[in-house]
LUMLOMAR-19499 format. One record per residue (C-alpha): x, y, z. Coordinates in steps of 0.2 Angstrom, whole numbers, padded with zeros to 4 digits, always signed. Example, Ala and Ser with C-alpha at 12.3 -4.5 7.8 and 13.67 -1.06 7.14 Angstrom:
2
+0062-0022+0039
+0068-0005+0036
This chain:
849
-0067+0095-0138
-0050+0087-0130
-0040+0098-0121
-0027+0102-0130
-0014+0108-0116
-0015+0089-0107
-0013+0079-0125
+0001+0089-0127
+0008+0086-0108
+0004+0067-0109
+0001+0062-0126
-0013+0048-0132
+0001+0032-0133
+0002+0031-0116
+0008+0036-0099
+0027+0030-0093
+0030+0026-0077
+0039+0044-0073
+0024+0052-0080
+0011+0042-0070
+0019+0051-0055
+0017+0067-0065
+0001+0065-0065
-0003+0060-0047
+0006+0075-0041
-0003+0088-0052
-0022+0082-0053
-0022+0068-0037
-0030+0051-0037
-0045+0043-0043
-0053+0042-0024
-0070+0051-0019
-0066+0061-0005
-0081+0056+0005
-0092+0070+0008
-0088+0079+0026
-0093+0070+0042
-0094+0074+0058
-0080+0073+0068
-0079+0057+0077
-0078+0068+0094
-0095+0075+0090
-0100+0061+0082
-0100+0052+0102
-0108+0070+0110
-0124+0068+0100
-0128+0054+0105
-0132+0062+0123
-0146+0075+0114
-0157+0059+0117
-0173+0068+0127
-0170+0053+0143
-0150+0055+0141
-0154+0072+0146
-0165+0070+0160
-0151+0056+0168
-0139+0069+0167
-0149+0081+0179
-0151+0066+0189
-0131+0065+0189
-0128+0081+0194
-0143+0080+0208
-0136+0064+0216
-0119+0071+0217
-0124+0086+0224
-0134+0078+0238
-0121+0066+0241
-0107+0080+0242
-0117+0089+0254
-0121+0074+0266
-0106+0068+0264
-0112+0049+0257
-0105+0039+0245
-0104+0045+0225
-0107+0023+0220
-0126+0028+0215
-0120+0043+0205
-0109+0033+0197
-0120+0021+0194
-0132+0032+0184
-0116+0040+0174
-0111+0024+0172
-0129+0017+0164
-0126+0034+0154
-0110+0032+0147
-0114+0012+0142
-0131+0019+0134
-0122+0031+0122
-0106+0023+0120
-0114+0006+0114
-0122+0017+0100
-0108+0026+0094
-0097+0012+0090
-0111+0002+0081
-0113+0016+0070
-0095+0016+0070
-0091-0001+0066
-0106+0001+0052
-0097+0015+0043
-0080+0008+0042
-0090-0008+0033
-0099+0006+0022
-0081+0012+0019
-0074-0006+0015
-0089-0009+0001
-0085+0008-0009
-0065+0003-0007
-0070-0015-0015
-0077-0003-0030
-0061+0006-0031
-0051-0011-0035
-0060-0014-0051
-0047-0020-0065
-0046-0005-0079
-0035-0010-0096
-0024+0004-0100
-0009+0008-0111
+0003+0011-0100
+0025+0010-0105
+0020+0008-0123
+0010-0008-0119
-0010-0013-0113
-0011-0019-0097
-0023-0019-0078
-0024-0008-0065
-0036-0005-0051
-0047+0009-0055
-0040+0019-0040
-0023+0020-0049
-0030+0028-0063
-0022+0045-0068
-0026+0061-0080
-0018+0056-0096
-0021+0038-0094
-0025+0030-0111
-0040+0019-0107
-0048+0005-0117
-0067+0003-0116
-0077-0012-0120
-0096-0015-0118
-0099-0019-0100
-0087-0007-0094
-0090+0006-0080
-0080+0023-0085
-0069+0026-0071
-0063+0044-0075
-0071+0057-0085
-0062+0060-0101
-0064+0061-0121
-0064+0047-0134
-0050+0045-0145
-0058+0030-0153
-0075+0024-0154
-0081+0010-0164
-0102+0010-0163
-0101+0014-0145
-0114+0018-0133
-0115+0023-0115
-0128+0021-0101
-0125+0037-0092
-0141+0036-0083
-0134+0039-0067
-0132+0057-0071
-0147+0059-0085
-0161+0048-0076
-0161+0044-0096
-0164+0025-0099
-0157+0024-0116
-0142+0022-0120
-0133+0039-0130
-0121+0036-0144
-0105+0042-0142
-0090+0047-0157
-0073+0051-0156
-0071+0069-0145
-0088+0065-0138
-0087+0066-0117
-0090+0050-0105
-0093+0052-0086
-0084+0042-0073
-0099+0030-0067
-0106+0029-0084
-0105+0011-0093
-0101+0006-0111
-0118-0004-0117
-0112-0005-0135
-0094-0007-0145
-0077-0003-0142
-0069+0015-0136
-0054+0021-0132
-0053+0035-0122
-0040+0050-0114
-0045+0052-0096
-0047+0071-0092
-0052+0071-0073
-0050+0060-0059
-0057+0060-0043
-0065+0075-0035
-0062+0083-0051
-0076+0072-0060
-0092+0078-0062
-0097+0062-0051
-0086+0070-0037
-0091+0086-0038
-0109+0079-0038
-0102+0069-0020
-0093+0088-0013
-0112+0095-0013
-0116+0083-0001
-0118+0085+0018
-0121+0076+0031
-0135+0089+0035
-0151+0084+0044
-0163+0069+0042
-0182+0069+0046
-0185+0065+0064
-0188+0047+0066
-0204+0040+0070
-0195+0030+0085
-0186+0045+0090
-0204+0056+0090
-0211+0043+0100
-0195+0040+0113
-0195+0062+0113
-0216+0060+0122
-0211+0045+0134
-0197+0055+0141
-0208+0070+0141
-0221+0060+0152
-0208+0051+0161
-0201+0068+0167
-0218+0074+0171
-0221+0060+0182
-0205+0060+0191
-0205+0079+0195
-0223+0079+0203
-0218+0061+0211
-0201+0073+0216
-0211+0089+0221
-0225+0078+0231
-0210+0069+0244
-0205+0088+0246
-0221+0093+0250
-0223+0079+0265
-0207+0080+0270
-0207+0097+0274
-0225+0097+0282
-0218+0082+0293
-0206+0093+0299
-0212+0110+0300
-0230+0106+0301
-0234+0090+0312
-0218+0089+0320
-0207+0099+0331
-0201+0113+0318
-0182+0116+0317
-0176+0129+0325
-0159+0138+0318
-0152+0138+0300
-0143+0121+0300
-0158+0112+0307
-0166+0120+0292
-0155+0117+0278
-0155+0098+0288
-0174+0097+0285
-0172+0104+0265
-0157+0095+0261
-0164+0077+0267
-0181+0082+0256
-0172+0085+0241
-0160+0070+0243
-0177+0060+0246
-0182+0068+0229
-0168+0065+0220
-0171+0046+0223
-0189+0045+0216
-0184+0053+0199
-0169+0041+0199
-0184+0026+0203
-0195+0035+0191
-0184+0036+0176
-0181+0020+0167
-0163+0022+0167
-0164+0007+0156
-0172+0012+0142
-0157+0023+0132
-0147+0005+0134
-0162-0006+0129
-0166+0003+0113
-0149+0003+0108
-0145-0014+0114
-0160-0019+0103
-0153-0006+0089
-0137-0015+0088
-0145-0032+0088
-0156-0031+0074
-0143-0021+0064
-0131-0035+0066
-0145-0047+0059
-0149-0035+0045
-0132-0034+0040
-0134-0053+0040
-0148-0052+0030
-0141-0044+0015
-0146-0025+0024
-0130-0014+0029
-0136-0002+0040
-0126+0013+0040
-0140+0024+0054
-0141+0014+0067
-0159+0023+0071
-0163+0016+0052
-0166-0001+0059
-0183+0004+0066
-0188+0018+0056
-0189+0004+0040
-0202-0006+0052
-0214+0009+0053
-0213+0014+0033
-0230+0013+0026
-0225+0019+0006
-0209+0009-0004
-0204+0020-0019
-0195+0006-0030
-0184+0003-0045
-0189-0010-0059
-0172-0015-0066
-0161-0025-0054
-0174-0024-0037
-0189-0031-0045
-0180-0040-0059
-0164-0050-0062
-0155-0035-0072
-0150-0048-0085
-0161-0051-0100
-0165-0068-0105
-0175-0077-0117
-0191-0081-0111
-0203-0084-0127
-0197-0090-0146
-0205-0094-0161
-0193-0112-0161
-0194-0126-0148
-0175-0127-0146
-0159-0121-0154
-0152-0132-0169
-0133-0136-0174
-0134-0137-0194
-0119-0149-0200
-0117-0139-0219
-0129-0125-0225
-0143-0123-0210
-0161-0131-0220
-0172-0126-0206
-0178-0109-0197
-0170-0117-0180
-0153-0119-0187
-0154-0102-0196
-0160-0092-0179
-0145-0103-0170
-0133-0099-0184
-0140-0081-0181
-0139-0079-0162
-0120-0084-0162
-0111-0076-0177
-0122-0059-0179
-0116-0052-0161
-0103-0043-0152
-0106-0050-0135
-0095-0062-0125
-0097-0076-0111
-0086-0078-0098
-0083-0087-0082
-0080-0076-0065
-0077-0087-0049
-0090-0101-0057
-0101-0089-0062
-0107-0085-0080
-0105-0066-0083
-0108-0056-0101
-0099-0045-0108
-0107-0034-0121
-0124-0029-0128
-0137-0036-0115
-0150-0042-0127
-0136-0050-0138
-0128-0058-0121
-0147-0067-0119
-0146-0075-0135
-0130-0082-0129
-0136-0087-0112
-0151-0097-0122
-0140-0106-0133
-0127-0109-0119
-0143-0118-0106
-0147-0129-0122
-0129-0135-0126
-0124-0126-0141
-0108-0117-0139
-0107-0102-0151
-0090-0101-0150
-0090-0118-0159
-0101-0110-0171
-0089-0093-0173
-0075-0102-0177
-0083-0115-0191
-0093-0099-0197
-0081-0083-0196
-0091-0070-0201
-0083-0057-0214
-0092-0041-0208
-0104-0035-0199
-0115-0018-0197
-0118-0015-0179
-0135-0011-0171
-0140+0009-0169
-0155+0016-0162
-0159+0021-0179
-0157+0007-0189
-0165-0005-0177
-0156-0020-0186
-0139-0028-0185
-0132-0039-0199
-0116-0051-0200
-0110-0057-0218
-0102-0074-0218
-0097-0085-0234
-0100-0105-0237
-0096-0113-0251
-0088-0101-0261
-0105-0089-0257
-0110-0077-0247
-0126-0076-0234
-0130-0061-0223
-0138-0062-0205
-0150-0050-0200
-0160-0048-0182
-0168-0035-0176
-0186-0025-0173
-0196-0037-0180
-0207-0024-0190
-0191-0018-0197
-0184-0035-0202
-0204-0040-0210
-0201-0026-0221
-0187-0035-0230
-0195-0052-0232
-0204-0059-0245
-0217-0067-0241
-0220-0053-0227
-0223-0062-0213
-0238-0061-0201
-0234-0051-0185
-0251-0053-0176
-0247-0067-0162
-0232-0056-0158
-0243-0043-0149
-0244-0054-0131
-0226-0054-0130
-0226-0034-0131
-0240-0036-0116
-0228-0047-0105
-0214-0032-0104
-0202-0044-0121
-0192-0034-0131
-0194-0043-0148
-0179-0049-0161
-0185-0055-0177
-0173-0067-0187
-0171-0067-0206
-0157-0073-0218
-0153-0070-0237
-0139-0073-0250
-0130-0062-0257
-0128-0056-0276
-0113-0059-0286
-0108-0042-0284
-0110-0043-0267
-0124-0033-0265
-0138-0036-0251
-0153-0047-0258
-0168-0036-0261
-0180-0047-0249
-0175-0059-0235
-0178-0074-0229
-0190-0072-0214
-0184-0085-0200
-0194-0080-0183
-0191-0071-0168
-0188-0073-0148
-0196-0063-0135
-0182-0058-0124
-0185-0047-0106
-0177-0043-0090
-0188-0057-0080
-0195-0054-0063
-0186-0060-0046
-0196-0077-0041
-0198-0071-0026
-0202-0054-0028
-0222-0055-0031
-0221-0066-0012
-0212-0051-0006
-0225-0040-0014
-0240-0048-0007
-0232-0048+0010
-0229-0029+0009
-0247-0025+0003
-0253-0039+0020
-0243-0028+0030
-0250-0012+0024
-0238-0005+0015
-0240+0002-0003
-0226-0003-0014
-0225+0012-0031
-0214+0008-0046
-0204+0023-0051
-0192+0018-0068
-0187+0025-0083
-0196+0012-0095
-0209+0015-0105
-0227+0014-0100
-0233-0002-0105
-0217-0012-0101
-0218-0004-0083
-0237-0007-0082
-0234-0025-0088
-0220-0029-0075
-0228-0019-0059
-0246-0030-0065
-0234-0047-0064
-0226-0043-0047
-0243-0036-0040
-0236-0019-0038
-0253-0012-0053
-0269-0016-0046
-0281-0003-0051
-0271+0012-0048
-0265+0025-0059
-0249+0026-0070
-0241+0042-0074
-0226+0048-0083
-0212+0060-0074
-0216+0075-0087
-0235+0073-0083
-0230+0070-0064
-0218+0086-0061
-0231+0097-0073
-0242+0095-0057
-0243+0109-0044
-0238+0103-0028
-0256+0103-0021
-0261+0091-0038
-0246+0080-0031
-0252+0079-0013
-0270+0073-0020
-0264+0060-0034
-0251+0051-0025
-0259+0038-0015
-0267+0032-0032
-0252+0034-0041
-0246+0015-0043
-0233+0018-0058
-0224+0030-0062
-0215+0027-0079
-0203+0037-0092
-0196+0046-0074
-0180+0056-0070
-0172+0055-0053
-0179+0072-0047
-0197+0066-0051
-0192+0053-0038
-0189+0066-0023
-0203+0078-0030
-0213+0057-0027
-0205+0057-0009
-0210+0076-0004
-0226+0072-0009
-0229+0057+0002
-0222+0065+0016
-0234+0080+0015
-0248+0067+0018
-0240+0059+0030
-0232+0043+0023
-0216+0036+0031
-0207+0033+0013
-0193+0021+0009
-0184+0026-0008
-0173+0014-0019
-0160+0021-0029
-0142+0018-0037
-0137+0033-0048
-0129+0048-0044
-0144+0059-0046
-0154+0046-0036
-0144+0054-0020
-0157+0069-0015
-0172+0057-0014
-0163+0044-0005
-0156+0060+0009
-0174+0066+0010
-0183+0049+0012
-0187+0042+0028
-0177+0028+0024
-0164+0028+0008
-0160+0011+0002
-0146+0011-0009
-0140-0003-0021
-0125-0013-0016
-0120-0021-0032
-0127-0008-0046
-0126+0008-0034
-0113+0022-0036
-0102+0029-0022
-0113+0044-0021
-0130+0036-0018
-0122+0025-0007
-0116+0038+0004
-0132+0047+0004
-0144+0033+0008
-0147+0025+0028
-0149+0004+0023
-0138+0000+0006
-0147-0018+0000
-0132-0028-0002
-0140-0041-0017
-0149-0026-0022
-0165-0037-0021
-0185-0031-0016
-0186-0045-0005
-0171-0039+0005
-0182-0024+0009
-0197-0034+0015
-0185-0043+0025
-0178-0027+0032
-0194-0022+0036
-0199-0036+0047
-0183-0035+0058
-0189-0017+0061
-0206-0022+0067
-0199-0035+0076
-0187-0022+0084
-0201-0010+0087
-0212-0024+0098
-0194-0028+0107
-0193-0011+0114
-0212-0011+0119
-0209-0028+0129
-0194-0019+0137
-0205-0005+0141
-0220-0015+0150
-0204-0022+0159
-0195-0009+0165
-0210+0005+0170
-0220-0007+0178
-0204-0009+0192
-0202+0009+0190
-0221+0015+0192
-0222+0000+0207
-0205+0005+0215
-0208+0025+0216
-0224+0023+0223
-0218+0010+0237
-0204+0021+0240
-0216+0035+0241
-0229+0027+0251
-0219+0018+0265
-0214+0035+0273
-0231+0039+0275
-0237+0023+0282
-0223+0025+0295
-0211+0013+0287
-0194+0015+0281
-0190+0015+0264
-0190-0003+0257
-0176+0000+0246
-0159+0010+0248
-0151+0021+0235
-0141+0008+0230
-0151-0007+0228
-0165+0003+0219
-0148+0006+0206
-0147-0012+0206
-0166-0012+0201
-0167+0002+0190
-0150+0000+0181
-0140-0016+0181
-0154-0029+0182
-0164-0018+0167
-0148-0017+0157
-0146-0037+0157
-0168-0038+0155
-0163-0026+0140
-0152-0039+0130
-0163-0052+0135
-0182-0046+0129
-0174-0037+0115
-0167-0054+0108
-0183-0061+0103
-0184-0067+0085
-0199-0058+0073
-0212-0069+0071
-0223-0070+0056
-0238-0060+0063
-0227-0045+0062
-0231-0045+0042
-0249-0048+0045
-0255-0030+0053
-0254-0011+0046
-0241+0000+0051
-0238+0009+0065
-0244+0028+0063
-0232+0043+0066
-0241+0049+0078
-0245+0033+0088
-0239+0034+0106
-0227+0019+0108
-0236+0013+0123
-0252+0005+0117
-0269+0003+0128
-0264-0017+0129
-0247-0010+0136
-0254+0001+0149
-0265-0009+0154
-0251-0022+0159
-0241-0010+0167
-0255-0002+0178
-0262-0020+0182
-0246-0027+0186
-0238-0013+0195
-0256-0011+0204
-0252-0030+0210
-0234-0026+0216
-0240-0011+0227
-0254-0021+0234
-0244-0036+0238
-0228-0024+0244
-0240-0015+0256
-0246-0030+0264
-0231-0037+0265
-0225-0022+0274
-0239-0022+0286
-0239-0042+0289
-0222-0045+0286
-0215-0060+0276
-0217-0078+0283
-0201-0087+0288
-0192-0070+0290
-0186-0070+0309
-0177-0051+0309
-0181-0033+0302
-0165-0037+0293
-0170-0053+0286
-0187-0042+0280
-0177-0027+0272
-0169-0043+0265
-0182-0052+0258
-0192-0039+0250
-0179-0033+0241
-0174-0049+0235
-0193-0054+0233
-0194-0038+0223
-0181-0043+0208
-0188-0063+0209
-0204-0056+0205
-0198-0046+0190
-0190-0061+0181
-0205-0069+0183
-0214-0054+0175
-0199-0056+0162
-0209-0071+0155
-0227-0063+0155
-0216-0046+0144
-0212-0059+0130
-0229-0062+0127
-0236-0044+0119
-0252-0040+0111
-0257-0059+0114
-0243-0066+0105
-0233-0078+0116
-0216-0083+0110
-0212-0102+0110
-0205-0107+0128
-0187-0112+0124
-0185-0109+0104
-0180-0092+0099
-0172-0083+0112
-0162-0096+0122
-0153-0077+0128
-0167-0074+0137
-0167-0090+0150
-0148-0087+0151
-0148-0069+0157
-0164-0074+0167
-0153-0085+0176
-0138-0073+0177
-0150-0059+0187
-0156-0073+0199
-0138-0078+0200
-0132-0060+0203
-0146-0056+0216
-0142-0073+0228
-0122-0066+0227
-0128-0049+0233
-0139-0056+0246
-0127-0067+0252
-0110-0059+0251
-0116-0041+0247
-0123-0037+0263
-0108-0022+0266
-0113-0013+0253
-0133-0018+0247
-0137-0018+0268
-0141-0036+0268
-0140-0052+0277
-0138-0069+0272
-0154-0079+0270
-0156-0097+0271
-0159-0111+0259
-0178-0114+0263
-0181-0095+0264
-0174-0092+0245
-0187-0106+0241
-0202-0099+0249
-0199-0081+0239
-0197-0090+0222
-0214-0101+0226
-0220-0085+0234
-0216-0073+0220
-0223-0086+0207
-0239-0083+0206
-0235-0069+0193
-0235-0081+0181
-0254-0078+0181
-0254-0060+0175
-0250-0068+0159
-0267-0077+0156
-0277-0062+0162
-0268-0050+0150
-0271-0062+0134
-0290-0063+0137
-0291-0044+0140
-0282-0042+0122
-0292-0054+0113
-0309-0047+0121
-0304-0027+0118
-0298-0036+0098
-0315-0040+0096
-0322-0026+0102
């Protein structure tokens, strides 16, 4: 029932202007308050729970310390907080700048026109300006934007699926409720709006949302063991320079002697330590991946993908199951005419003669529905099925509008789900004709001769919703003929994306298992998941025989489980918890309200752009921006590709960690001096791996990407083709450094030209490894196409290191080195170039094995 208490307060003619702000003050505005965040505050201090943020912290605090006590310089502390503080500041204001564009979508929603009756006369406002009280009027294609009451209703229907998981549209009378996010499918309404924003059942809905917690990437899992390992490894490297330091001192040498020397002796041990875990951790690494996180989310965004996690980006590369909707990601959302019993529509100049012109006559004056032009674009208004038929008419030239005005229809009985018919009554030549479409087993009943329905059995298979045409004249008392005219029928379906059985087949290549979860019947899902490749020789089930399953039943049926028709959004999330049991990384598409728990708990949520509400939006991680599958196969590559990025960076940057903390933990014990000060190992470790970051994680995905399974949860990110590289090619720098500290370098006249040219050999030698780490798992890039970033911040670390070398000497402890001595370490240093070969053969042979 209406509330009585606000029709009295407002009335159902109309706000005034002075009561509008009534209004606003007592109940507020139509806005969702956005479900509570985190402040932005905190938002910035968890990004420094990352396992490797944590572990550069300690190094922070260790340098520091060292340095206070020595009385050195803070510039390597600083350098390590500064690598920090870039690391985690770059990913908060890309997630940042992601959720203000999130923001800016749902505020585009709120500007939707809404015709009300305000100051005694109809008129547009955006939907945000709508107030309790308002006098709305409703017309098929209409979203709701408040809840409220009808006041009028004239055959009307409403798609409150969003809320129901109910496909079918429900009839709605005068005192019947509507939903703000609902739409009106069929008729006209007017209606009393009772609740507005946060009071709306959709916004109530949205306040039960949390941010909360999220599964635990696969990315982050993997990132979680490296930084694990890389700890180990640096702590024993750490504890093993204590050890032969202090058996140098107290042991072989002359001991020390008072308190001071002691504490000397401990204090330079420790400061030795703290420089191996500063070589041994890839400082790097927290800026690379979310350099490359940044990228790719950019081009996503590009792409049609709005990424709102920025950790998303990856996780959507390593799904292995897509739970999809049918009705706007497989298919167009817009029914057309796709089969029909006539060739083309026919204009009839008098009375139609033929079934073409009668079925022409038919499609334009027995309807409700409306075309119009948006921005050059055709969009209906009205019944969708009726809005087909006028699409088909409009593609073959015949404007119904024409055919309205020379044949105004007198009445019309509209279409209920009862009835399954729809007739208009029109009058020529001083005598009336009545129109009928509708289920073509209903309308055969009426016709005389009964017409044979047998050849309409194929279009029932391909997913077509029938219409049957039929025509009759009426008796002189006005009365309905006793049999109709039988005329024909069209074939009339929501058709499938081109591209979508392409993106299908790319998914299944890939290893990845696409489900179909709608709310359609059986055999129309079957027929639509069998055209798109999505039904092979699985299993379809229906959500009441799906949640009847014990949760066990659920584990085991799943991975057959190809379709799953007649479904309600919970089934979808009982569908998700159930992949996840067996392991599945599961992407879930939804756009209703009730879609939003499935899209929280999935591994990835995709949301719906065009057709979504505010609340799946807010509770989904990627929010497809055409709504389209492809879009998620596309998403999908970019992850992969991001994924292989990271792994090139990593071959880069451990293989100068592993090489340099060994070197620096050798040369001590071969009698030399370490070959690297604190703060050219920072150069190594921190700037020049920052710049190698931005340059290897730029590479473009290539179509290989699509061509192999996904990678497992559990996989360690660093493959035995990844290991191998590191340990050979690291194995090569040690080699090469110790003889090169034994021999010395040719053409290098001083110890300080030495110090000098293995520090600057070292960082030539790693942009040349820079092109062997494009190449992974024995894909190499083109030379010049595809990352042009990569040759230009190649160039810029050569560049930088000459500068330092030449006019850095005060604070890297170098000396200038001569034209002809910078050529022989680039020809010297070339010969990396040769790991490259080496590695691809070893790929290709452990392949075939």
């Amino acid at each position: 029932m209406i509330p009585t208490q606000d029709l009295e307060r407002f009335g159902t003619d109309g706000l005034s202007s002075e009561t509008v702000l009534e209004s606003r003050k007592l109940y507020g505005k139509n806005e969702l308050t956005p479900p509570k965040r985190i402040p932005v505050w905190k938002q910035y201090l968890e990004k420094y729970q990352d396992p490797i943020i944590r572990i550069l912290l300690v190094a922070v605090v260790l340098s520091a310390l060292v340095a206070l006590l020595e009385g050195e310089s803070l510039i390597d502390t600083l350098g390590i907080a500064l690598a920090v503080i870039l690391a985690t500041t770059i990913a908060f204001l890309t997630e940042f700048r992601s959720n203000r564009a999130f923001d800016a979508l749902n505020a585009m929603r709120e500007d939707t026109g809404v015709k009300v009756i305000r100051d005694g006369s109809p008129g547009s406002i955006p939907m945000r300006d709508i107030v309790v009280g308002d006098v709305i009027l409703l017309e098929a294609g209409d979203m709701v934007p408040a809840d409220g009451y009808l006041l009028v209703a004239a055959e009307t229907e409403a798609d409150e699926s969003a809320f129901t998981g109910e496909s079918e549209p429900v009839k709605k009378i005068v005192q019947d409720s509507v939903l703000k996010g609902s739409y009106i499918t069929g008729g006209r309404a007017t209606m009393f709006a009772a609740a507005v924003g946060d009071r709306t059942k959709m916004g109530q809905i949205a306040s039960s949302l949390t941010e909360g917690t999220r599964p635990e990437t696969p990315l982050q899992i993997k990132l979680h063991d490296l930084a694990h390992l890389i700890s180990k490894f640096g702590y024993i490297m750490a504890g093993l320079i204590i050890g032969v330091v202090l058996i140098q001192d107290f042991v072989i040498g002359v001991p020390p002697q008072t308190p001071i020397e002691i504490f000397s002796v401990i204090l330079h041990a420790c400061m030795f330590a703290v420089v191996i875990i500063v070589v041994s951790v890839p400082e790097g690494l927290p800026v690379s991946v979310t350099v490359s996180l940044a990228l790719t989310m950019g081009k996503m965004t590009r792409a049609k993908s709005l990424v709102r996690r920025l950790i998303a980006c990856e996780t959507v590369g390593s799904v292995t199951v897509i739970c999809t909707d049918k009705t706007g990601t497989l298919t167009m959302n817009q029914m057309e005419v796709a089969a029909s019993s006539v060739e083309v529509p026919e204009i009839s100049s008098g009375l139609p003669k033929t079934p073409s012109e009668w079925i022409t006559l038919n499609a334009a004056v027995n309807s409700t529905a409306e075309l119009e032009y948006h921005e050059d674009r055709l969009i209906t208004v009205g019944n969708s099925t009726e809005a087909a038929l006028l699409r088909w008419l409009h593609r073959t030239g015949v404007s119904y509008t024409d055919i309205r005005h020379a044949w105004p229809s007198i009445s019309q009985d509209f279409f209920n789900s009862k009835k399954k018919q729809m007739s208009t009554i029109f009058e020529y030549d001083s005598k009336r004709y009545i129109l009928v479409k509708g289920a073509p087993e209903i309308v055969a009943a009426r016709c005389s001769p009964a017409p044979d329905l047998s050849n309409l059995h194929h279009l029932a298979q391909r997913a077509m919703r029938t219409l049957a045409f039929a025509h009759g004249e009426l008796k002189p008392d006005g009365e309905e003929p006793s049999t109709l005219i039988w005329d024909g029928y069209v074939g009339i379906r929501d058709e499938v994306r081109p591209d979508v059985p392409e993106a299908v087949k790319t998914c299944n290549d890939a290893g990845i298992t696409v489900k179909m979860v709608t709310g359609d019947s059986p055999e129309t899902a079957t027929a639509i998941a069998r055209e798109t490749g999505i039904f092979r020789d699985g299993k379809v089930m229906t959500g009441p025989e799906f949640r009847e399953l014990s949760d066990e039943k659920r584990r085991d049926i799943v991975s057959d489980l190809q379709v799953l028709a007649r479904s309600e959004p919970h089934d979808k999330l009982l569908l998700v918890k159930a992949l996840q049991a067996n392991g599945e990384v599961v992407a879930v598409t939804g756009d209703g309200t009730n879609d939003a728990p499935a899209l929280r708990n999935a591994d990835v949520g995709l949301a719906m752009g065009i057709a979504g509400t505010e609340v799946a939006r807010e509770a989904s991680d990627i929010i497809l921006l055409d709504d389209s599958f492809p879009t998620i196969e596309r998403a999908v590559w970019w992850g992969r590709a991001l994924y292989e990025n990271i792994q090139r960076f990593l071959i880069f940057q451990l293989t100068i960690n592993i090489s340099a903390a060994i070197l620096t933990f050798i040369s001590p014990l071969l009698g030399f001096p370490p070959p690297f000060t604190i703060i050219q190992l920072l150069w190594i470790n921190i700037i020049m791996d920052s710049l190698a970051a931005l340059a290897l994680c730029s590479e473009a995905p290539h179509p290989a990407l699509m061509n192999r399974k996904p990678i497992p949860r559990t996989a360690s990110v660093i493959t035995p083709y990844m290991k191998f590289s590191i340990l050979i090619t690291a194995m090569i720098y040690i080699v090469v450094g110790i003889t090169c500290m034994i021999t010395g370098l040719p053409f290098m006249e001083t110890p300080e030209q030495q110090a000098t040219a293995f520090f600057a050999g070292f960082v030539i030698a790693q942009v040349w490894n820079g092109f062997n780490c494009r190449g992974i798992n024995g894909i190499m890039p083109p030379l010049f196409r595809g990352n042009p970033v990569f040759f230009v911040i190649m160039g810029l670390i050569v560049g930088i290191q000459i500068l330092i070398v030449q006019y850095g000497g005060e604070i890297f402890d170098t000396v200038p080195l001569t034209p002809l001595q910078w050529i022989v370490i680039g020809i010297g240093t070339m010969p990396v170039l040769l790991i490259w070969p080496f590695l691809r053969f070893y790929h290709q042979r452990t392949k075939k094995l």
